[in-house]
C-alpha positions in Angstrom: -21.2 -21.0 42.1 -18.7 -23.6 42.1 -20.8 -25.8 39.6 -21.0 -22.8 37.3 -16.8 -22.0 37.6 -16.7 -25.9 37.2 -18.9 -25.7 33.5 -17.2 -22.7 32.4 -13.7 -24.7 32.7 -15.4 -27.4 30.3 -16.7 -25.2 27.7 -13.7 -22.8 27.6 -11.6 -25.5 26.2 -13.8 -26.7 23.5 -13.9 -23.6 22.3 -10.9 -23.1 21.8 -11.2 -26.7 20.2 -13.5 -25.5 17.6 -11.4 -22.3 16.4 -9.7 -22.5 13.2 -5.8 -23.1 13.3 -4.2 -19.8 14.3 -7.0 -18.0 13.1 -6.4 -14.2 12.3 -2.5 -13.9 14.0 -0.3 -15.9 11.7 2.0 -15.6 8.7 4.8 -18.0 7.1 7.9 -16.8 5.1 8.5 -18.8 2.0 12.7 -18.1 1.0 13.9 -17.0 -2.2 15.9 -20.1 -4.7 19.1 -19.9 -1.8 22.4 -20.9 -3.2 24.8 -23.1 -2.2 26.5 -21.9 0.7 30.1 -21.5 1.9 31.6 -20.7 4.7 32.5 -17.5 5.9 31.1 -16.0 2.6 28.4 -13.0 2.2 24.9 -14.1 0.2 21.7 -11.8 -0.2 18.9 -14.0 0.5 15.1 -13.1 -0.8 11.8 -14.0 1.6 8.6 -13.0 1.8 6.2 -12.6 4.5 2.8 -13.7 4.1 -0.1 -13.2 6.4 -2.4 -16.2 6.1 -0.1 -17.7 3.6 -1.6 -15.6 0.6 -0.7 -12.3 0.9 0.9 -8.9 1.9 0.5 -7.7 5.7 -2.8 -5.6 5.8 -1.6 -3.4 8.8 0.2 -0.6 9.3 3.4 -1.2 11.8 4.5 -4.8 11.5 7.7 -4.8 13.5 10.8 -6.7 13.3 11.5 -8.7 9.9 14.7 -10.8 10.1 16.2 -14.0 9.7 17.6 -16.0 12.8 20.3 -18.7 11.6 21.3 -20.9 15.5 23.5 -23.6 15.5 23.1 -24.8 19.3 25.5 -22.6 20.8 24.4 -19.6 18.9 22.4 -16.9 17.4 23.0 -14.9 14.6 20.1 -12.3 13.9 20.3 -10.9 10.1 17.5 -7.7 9.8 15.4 -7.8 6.5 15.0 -4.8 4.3 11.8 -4.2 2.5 11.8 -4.5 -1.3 9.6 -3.1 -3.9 7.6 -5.7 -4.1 4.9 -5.9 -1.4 5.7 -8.6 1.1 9.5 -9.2 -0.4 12.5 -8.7 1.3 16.1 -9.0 1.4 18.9 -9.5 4.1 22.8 -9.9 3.8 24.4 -13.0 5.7 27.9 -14.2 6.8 27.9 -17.5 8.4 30.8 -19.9 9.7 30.8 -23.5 9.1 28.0 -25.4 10.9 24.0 -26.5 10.9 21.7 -23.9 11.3 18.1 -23.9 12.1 16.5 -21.2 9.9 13.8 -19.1 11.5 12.3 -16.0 10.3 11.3 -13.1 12.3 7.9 -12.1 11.4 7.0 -8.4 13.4 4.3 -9.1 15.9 3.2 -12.7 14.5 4.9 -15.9 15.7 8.5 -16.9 14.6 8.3 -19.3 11.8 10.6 -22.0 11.0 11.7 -22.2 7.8 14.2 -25.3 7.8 17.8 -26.1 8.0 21.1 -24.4 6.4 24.3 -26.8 6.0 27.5 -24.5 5.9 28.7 -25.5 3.1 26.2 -26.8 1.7 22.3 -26.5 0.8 19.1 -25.3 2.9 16.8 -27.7 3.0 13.3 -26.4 3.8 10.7 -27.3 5.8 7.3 -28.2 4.8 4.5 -26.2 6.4 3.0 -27.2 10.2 0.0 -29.8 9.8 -1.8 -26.9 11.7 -1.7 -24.6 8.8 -1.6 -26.8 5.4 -6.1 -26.9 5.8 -5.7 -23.0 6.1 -3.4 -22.6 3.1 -5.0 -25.4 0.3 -8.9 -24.0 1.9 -9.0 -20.9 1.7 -9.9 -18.4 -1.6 -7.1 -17.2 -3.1 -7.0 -13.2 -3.1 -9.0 -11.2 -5.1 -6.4 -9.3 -5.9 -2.9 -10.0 -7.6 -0.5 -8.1 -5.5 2.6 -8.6 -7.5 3.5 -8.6 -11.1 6.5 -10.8 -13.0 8.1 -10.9 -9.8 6.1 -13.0 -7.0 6.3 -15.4 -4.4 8.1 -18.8 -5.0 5.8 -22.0 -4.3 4.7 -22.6 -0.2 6.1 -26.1 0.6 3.2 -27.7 1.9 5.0 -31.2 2.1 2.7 -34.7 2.3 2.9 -34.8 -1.5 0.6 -32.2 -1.3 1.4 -29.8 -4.5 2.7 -26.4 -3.5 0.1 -23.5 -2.9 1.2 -20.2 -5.3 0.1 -17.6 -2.9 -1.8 -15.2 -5.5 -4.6 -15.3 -7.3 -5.0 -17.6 -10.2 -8.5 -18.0 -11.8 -7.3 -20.7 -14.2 -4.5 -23.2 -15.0 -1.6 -21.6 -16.3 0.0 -23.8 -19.1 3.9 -23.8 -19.4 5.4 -25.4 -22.6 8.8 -26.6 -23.2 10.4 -25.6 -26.0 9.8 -27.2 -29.0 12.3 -30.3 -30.1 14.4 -29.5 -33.2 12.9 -30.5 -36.6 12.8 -34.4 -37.0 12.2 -35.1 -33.3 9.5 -34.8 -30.5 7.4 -32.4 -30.4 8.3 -30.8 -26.6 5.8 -31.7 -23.4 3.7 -29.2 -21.6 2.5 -29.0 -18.1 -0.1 -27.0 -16.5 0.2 -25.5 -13.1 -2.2 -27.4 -10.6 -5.0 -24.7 -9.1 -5.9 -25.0 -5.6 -9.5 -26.1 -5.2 -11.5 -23.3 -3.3 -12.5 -24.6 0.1 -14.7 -23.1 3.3 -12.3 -24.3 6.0 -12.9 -20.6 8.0 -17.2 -21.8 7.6 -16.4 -25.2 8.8 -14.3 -23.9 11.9 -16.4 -21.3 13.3 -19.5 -23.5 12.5 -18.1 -25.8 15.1 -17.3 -22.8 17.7 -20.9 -21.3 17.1 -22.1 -24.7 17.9 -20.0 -25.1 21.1 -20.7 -21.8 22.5 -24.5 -22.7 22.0 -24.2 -25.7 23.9 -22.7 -23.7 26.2 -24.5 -21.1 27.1 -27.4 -23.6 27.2 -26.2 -25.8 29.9 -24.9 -23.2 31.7 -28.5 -21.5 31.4 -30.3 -25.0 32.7 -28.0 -24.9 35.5 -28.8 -21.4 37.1 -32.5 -22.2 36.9 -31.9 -25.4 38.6 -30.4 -23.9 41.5 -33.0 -21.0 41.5 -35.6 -23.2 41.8 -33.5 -25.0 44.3 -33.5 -22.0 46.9 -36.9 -20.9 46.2 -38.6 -24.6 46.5 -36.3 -25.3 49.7 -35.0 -28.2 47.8 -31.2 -28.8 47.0 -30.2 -29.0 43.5 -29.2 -32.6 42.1 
């Protein structure tokens, strides 16, 4: 018994080993364009939550959407108001002068962090865990579009990684400049990168499949040993 408690510690932990990052229970808030701030003054800021980084909550009773701005000494707690856009909301803040660390209050899936906000000055955002950019650039993006004109900003993956736009996006969407008066350059265009479909979910439970396999099949080889051990008379090895 002891040698099966003993195996059963091994396996559990490369099981866990072979999961995907976070798989099923995550989100990340990407914020609105946020102004400069000022002390002491009132801004709307814009965020949306997305589960698995591409689209609105599937559920029913998410919880608790907010914005958490602390300083050290602090904590200021902002509660987010659904917009009509799926996903978006909005929240009115007041801060006084200071650094605050950004975090977003995402219902019943983990706190994210979404960077740092200098009073006065800019918020400087930061890039998505190293956890979650395989689970973000992987994955397919949704079938469906679930906003219109108004959508989610670019995810900042960081690594010089271009940003993931978190809705589907079957081709390259070209964006010209306008046109340079008569007599001069004709203007540039550039063409919105899409994000190469991947199998990261395949890959990840590929390798717990494998694990619990092995697993179960040591674990299997054991028992008979010590079967045959008390039926022979002769001690298992």
């Amino acid at each position: 018994m002891r040698r099966i408690l003993l195996l059963l510690a091994l396996i559990v932990p490369l099981l866990a080993l072979g999961a995907p990052a976070r798989a099923g229970g995550w989100a990340l808030t990407v914020m609105d364009p946020v102004p400069v701030t000022s002390p002491d003054t009132t801004y709307t800021l814009g965020f949306w939550l997305l589960q698995h980084g591409t689209h609105p909550y599937e559920g029913d009773d998410l919880g608790e959407v907010a914005l958490e701005f602390t300083d050290g000494k602090k904590t200021l707690r902002f509660p987010g108001v659904a917009l009509k856009e799926p996903a978006h909301y909005a929240t009115a803040v007041s801060l006084p002068k200071g650094t605050w660390e950004v975090t977003a209050i995402q219902g019943w899936f983990p706190s994210y962090r979404i960077g740092t906000l200098a009073v006065p000055g800019r918020l400087e955002v930061a890039p998505v865990p190293p956890d979650l950019r395989p689970a973000i650039t992987g994955q397919q993006p949704p079938e469906e579009d679930h906003w219109g004109a108004i959508r989610p900003p670019r995810i900042p993956l960081g690594d010089g990684t271009p940003g993931f736009l978190p809705y589907r996006s079957a081709t390259p969407t070209p964006v010209a400049t306008p046109a340079a008066p008569a007599g001069g350059s004709p203007g540039e265009t550039t063409t919105v990168a899409v994000v190469e479909r991947g199998t990261w979910w395949r890959r990840g439970y590929a390798v717990t499949a494998l694990a619990g396999v092995a697993g179960v099949t040591i674990l299997a080889a054991l028992v008979h040993r010590m079967r045959r051990g008390r039926i022979t008379g002769v001690p298992p090895r």
